[in-house]
N, C-alpha and C positions, 0 to 999 in steps of 0.2 A: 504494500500500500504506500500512495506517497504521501511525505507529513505537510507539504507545503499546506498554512492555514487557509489560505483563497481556497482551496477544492474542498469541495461538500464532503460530508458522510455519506455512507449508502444504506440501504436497506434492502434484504430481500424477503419480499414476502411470499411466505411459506407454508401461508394457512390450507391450503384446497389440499383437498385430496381425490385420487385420482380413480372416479367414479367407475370408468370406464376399462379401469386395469386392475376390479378389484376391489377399489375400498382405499388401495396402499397408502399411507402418506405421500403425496405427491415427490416431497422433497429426495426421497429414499429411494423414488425407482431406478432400477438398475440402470444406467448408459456404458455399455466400453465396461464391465466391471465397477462404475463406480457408482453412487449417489448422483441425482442430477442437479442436486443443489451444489456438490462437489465442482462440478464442468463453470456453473454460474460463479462459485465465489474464485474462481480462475480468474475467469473472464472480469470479472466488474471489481474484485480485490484491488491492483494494482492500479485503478483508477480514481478510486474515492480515499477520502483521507483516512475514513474509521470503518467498518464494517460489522453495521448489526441484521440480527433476524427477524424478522415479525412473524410472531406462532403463538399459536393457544396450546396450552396441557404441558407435559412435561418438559421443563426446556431439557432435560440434560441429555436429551437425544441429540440434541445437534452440541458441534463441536463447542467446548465449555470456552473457549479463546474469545469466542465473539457472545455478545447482549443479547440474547432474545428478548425480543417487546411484547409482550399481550397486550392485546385489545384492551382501549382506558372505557367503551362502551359496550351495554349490553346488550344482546341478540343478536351476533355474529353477522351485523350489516353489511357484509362482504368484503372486498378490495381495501374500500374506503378506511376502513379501522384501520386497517394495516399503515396506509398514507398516514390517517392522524398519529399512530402510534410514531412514527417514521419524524412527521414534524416537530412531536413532541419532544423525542429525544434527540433534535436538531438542536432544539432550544433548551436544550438544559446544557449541550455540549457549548453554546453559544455561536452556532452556526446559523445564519440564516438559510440556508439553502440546504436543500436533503433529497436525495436522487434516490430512487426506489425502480427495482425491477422485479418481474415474477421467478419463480422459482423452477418454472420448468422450459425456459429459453437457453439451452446448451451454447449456443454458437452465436455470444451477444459480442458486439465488436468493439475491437482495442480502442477505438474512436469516440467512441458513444458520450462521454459526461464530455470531453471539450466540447465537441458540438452541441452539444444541449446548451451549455454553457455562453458558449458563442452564439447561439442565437437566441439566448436572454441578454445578453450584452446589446445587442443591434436590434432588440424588439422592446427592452424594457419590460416583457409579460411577466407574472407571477407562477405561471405555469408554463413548462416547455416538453412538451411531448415527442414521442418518436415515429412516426409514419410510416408505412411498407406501400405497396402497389396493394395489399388487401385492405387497408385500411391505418387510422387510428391504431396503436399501441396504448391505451389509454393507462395502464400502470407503468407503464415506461417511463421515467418522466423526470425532469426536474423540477421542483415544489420549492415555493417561498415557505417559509416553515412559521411564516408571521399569518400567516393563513386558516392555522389551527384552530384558531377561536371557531372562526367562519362553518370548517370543518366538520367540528365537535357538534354546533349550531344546528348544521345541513343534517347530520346523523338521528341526532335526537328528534329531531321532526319526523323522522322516518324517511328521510331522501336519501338512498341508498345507491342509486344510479351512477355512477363514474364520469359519463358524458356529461351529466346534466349539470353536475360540480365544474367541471373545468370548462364547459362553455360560458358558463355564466360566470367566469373568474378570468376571461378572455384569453385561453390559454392559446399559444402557437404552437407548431408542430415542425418538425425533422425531420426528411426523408433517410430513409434509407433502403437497403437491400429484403426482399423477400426473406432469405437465405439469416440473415442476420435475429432476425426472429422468428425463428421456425420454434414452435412451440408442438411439446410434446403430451396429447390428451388421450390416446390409444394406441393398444399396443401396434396398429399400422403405421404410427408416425413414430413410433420406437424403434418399428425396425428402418424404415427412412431414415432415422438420428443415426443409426447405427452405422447405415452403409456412407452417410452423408461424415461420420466422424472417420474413419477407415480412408477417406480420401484426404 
């Protein structure tokens, strides 16, 4: 990881589990022999300054080195908890800025927080998301972590929606490559991960 104070912390959120392969904790599905949360804190480790988890129940399943965050609200509102948990512990580190990724994207790129970064600098937005040709990345993202209130607000009303938060916070967005977030929710896109890691 690098300590330079200017670059955010990260977070990966690690709550879902992987409905479709099981039941499994998401984070623990095999890739290549390993964890798929293993391949992500590869990837996004050496780009954020600090590295925590966002997960509900037992943390000591994941590595003891890095914070797991639980959820600061109740009824497992999705995504969103994980974000606030994420901004939270931005603002106790005294960073404003907290870059969060999902937990089953193996193949995120070396690239990703400058650019995000880079285009909060040239846009000024509060929110900076990452884009593919399929769409919006909507937990991708880089987050003002002064947002929290707002957050916590949006949560408790029961607005659970991801989009409907960061539109209405005027969030911009990043292109990037399909490939770059190929996200793994069945086991036919595990063996894609598979053949797609092998190369």
């Amino acid at each position: 990881m690098v300590t330079d104070l200017t670059v955010p912390p990260g977070v990966i959120l690690a709550g879902g589990r992987a409905r479709r392969m099981g039941g499994l904790d998401k984070a623990f599905v095999a890739l290549g022999g390993r964890p798929l949360i293993d391949h992500v804190i590869d990837r996004i480790g050496p780009q954020v300054s600090l590295l925590g988890i966002s997960a509900n129940g037992d943390p000591t399943r994941f590595n003891a080195e890095r914070p797991v965050l639980p959820d600061t609200v109740d009824g497992f509102p999705g995504p969103l908890a994980g974000v606030l948990a994420a901004m939270d512990w931005a603002g106790e580190l005294g960073s404003p800025w907290v870059v969060t990724v999902p937990t089953d994207t193996p193949f995120l790129p070396g690239t990703l927080v400058a650019r995000l970064l880079d285009a909060q600098a040239a846009s000024a937005a509060p929110i900076v998301l990452a884009e593919t040709p399929d769409g919006l990345q909507p937990i991708t993202g880089l987050w003002s972590a002064g947002l929290s209130g707002d957050l916590h607000a949006t949560l408790t009303a029961g607005s659970f929606k991801v989009t409907d938060f960061t539109m209405a916070h005027g969030a911009v967005s990043v292109p990037f490559s399909e490939r770059d977030f190929f996200n793994v929710n069945t086991p036919e896109d595990l063996a894609r991960a598979e053949v797609m890691l092998a190369r």
